[in-house]
C-alpha positions as CSV (number, residue, x, y, z in Angstrom):
1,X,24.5,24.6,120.5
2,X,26.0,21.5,122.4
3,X,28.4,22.5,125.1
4,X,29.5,18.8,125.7
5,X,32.4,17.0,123.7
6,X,32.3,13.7,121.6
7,X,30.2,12.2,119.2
8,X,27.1,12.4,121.3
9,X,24.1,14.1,119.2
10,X,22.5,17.2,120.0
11,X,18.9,17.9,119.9
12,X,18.3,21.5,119.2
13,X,14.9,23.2,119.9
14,X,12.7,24.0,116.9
15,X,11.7,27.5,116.4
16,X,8.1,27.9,115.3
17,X,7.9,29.9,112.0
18,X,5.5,32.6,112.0
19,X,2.1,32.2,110.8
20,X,1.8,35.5,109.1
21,X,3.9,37.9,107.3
22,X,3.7,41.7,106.6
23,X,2.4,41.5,103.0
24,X,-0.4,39.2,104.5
25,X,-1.3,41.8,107.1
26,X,-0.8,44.5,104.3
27,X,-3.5,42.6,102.2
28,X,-5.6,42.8,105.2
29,X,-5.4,46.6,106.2
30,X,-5.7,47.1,102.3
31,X,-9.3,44.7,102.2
32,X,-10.5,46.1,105.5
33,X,-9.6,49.6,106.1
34,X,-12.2,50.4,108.4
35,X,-11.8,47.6,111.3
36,X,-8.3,47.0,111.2
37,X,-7.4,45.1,114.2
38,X,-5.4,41.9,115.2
39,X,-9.3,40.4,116.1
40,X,-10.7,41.5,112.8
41,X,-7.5,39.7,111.2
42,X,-8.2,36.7,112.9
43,X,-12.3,36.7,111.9
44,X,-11.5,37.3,108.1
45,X,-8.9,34.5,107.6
46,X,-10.3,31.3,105.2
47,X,-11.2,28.4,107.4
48,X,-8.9,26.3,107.6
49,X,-7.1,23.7,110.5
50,X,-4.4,25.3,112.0
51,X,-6.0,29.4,111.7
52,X,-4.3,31.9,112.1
53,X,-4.9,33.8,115.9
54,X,-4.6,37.3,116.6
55,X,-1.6,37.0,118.6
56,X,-0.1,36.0,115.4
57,X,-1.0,40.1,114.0
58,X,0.3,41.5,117.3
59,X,3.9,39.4,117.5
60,X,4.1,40.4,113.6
61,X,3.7,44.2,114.6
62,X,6.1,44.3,117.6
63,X,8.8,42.3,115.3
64,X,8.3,44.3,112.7
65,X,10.2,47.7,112.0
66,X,8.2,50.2,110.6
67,X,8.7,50.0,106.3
68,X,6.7,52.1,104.5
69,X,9.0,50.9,101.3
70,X,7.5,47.1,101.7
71,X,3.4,49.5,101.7
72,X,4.5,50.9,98.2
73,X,6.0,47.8,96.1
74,X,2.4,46.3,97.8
75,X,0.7,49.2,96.1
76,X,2.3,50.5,93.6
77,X,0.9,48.5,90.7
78,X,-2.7,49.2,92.1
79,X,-2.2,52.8,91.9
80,X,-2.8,54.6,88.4
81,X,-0.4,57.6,88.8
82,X,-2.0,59.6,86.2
83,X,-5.3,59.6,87.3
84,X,-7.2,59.9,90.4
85,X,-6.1,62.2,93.7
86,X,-3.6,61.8,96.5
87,X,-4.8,63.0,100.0
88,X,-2.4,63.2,103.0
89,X,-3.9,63.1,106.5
90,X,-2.2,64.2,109.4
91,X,-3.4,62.1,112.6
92,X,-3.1,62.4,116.1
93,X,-2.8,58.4,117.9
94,X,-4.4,59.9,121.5
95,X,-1.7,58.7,124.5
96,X,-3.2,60.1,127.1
97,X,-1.9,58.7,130.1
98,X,1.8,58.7,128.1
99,X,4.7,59.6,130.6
100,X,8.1,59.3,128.6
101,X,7.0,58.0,125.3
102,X,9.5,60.1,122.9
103,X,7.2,60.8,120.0
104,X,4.6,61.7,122.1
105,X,3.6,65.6,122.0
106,X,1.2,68.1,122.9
107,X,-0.7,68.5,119.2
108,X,-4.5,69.5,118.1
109,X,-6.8,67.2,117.8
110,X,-10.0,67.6,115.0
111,X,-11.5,64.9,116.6
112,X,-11.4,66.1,120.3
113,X,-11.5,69.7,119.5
114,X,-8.4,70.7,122.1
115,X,-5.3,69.8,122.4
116,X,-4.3,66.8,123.8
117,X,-1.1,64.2,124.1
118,X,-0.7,61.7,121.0
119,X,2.0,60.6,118.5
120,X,1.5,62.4,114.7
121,X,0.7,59.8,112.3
122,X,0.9,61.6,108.3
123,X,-0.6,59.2,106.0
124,X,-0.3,59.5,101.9
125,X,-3.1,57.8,100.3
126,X,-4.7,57.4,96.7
127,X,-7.7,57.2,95.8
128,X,-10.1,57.0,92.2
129,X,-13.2,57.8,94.4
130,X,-13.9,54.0,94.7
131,X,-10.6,52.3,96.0
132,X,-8.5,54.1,98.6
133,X,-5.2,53.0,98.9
134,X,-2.2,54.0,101.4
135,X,0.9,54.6,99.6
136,X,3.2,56.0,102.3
137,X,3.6,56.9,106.1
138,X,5.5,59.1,108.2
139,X,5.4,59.6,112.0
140,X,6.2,62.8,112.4
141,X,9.2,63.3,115.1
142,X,9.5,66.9,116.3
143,X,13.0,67.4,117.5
144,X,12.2,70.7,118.8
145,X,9.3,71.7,120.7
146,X,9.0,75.3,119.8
């Protein structure tokens, strides 16, 4: 935006497009779903001259508003709805030094064996016994704590 009058030109400063988008990082936690980290991203890209850095992954997540919609249409051909089994998993993401996080709650943990502080994570996923695919997400936001 020029704030000057007149037929003087302004020069306006280039925004850098992002290197990665959120099929590409859907492709990736659909190829790798045992490491999936903004490191591990960076390791499996194709070689290439300008590659693509982690800290591409992580400004793609914090720009990004969670979708679950964009997960299915990324999915949805893959998955063979008359066959094979759906499996939802309810998660707990640990926060333990959390002080005023809103979805964070007091919740059971399977993996700690007590109860502990964390945000629950409820994932739908498909699978044929061979491919395991996540079809949907929810995190689940208790309004009331009773």
């Amino acid at each position: 935006m020029c704030l000057h009058k007149g037929p003087k030109l302004c020069t306006l400063a280039a925004v850098n497009q992002s290197k990665v988008n959120d099929e590409q990082f859907i492709d990736f936690l659909l190829a790798t779903p045992l490491n999936a980290t903004a490191m591990e991203a960076q390791r499996t890209q194709p070689i290439s001259l300008f590659p693509i850095a982690h800290d591409a992954y992580t400004r793609l997540l914090h720009r990004l508003e969670p979708d679950s919609a964009t997960l299915w249409e990324e999915v949805e051909a893959e998955v063979q709805q008359k066959s094979g089994v759906l499996i939802l998993d309810d998660s707990v993401l640990d926060k333990p030094h959390a002080q005023k996080i809103i979805l964070v709650h007091h919740m059971w943990s399977g993996k700690h064996h007590r109860v502990v502080k964390g945000i629950d994570l409820i994932t739908l996923l498909w699978t044929d016994g061979d491919r395991h695919l996540p079809c949907d997400y929810r995190i689940y936001n208790r309004t009331n704590e009773e």
